[in-house]
N, C-alpha and C positions, 0 to 999 in steps of 0.2 A: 251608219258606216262612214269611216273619215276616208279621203281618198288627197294624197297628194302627189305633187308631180317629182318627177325626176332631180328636178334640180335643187330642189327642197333640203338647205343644211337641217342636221337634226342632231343637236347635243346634248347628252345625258349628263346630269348633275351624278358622281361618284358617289357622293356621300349622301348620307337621308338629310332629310330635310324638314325643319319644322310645317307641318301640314296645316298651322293656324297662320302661316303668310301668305297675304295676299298681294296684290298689284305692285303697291309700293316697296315690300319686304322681297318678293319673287325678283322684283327689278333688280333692286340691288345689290341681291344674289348673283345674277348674271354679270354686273360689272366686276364685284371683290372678288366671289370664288371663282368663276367659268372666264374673269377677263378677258370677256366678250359683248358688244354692244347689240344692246336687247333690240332698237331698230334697223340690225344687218337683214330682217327678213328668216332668221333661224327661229324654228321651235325650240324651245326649252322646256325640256323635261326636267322635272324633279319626283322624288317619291319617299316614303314615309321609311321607318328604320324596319317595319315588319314586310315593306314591298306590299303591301294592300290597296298602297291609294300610289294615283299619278296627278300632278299639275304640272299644266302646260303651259305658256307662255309665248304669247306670239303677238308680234308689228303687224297689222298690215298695210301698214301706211297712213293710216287713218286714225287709229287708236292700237291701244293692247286686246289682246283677247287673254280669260283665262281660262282653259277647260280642266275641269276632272275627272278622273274616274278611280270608282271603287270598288274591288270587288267582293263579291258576295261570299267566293270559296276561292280558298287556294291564293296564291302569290305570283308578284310579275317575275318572272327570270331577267334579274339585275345582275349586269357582270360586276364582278367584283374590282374593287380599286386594287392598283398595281403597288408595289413594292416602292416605285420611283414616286410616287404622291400626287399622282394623277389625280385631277379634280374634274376632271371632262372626258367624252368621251363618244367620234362624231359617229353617228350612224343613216346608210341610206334610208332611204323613205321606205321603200320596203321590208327593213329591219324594224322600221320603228311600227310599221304595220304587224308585222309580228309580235312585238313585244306587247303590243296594247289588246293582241286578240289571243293572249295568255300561252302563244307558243313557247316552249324551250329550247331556246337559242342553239344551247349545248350539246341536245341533242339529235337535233333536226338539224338537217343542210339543206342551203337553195341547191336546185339543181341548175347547170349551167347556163340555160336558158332565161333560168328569172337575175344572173348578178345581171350586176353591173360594175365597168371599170371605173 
């Protein structure tokens, strides 16, 4: 079980992503596509074009970390890119605990007690 804290940025890559990149390919994903600096301390998510697999991407001051996951049955619920050409997309840490423990975004809601502003 992953657990992170509140203030944890967490940005989803829009588009799929080649799943045979690693460290250095992931990296410099996050600066062209997400124009974002992979040492801000943010996760970076990515995921494949069938939503089966995620890699992650994280600083923690020390090195990168990369995690993946795969799953067995069934697909991650990936919101879909916007019309205006969104290539990101930030989510709490609670969202992102969601999405990785195969809830449906769309059709689950927090209840008022778990947002956050």
């Amino acid at each position: 079980m992953l657990s992170f804290t509140g203030g944890l940025k967490v940005f989803l890559a829009m588009e799929p992503c080649d799943m045979r990149k690693g460290f250095d390919g992931l990296h410099a994903a996050v600066g062209e596509r997400l124009k974002e600096d992979v040492r801000s301390g943010a996760l970076f998510v990515f995921t494949n074009r069938r939503h089966t697999r995620l890699k992650v991407l994280y600083f923690d001051g020390t090195g990168l970390w990369l995690m993946t996951k795969r799953l067995e049955k069934g697909t991650f619920c990936w919101p879909r890119a916007a019309e205006s050409g969104q290539t990101k997309l930030q989510l709490a840490p609670e969202a992102f605990a969601l999405l990785t423990d195969g809830i449906d975004m769309h059709k689950a809601t927090m209840r008022p007690w778990y947002e956050r502003d």
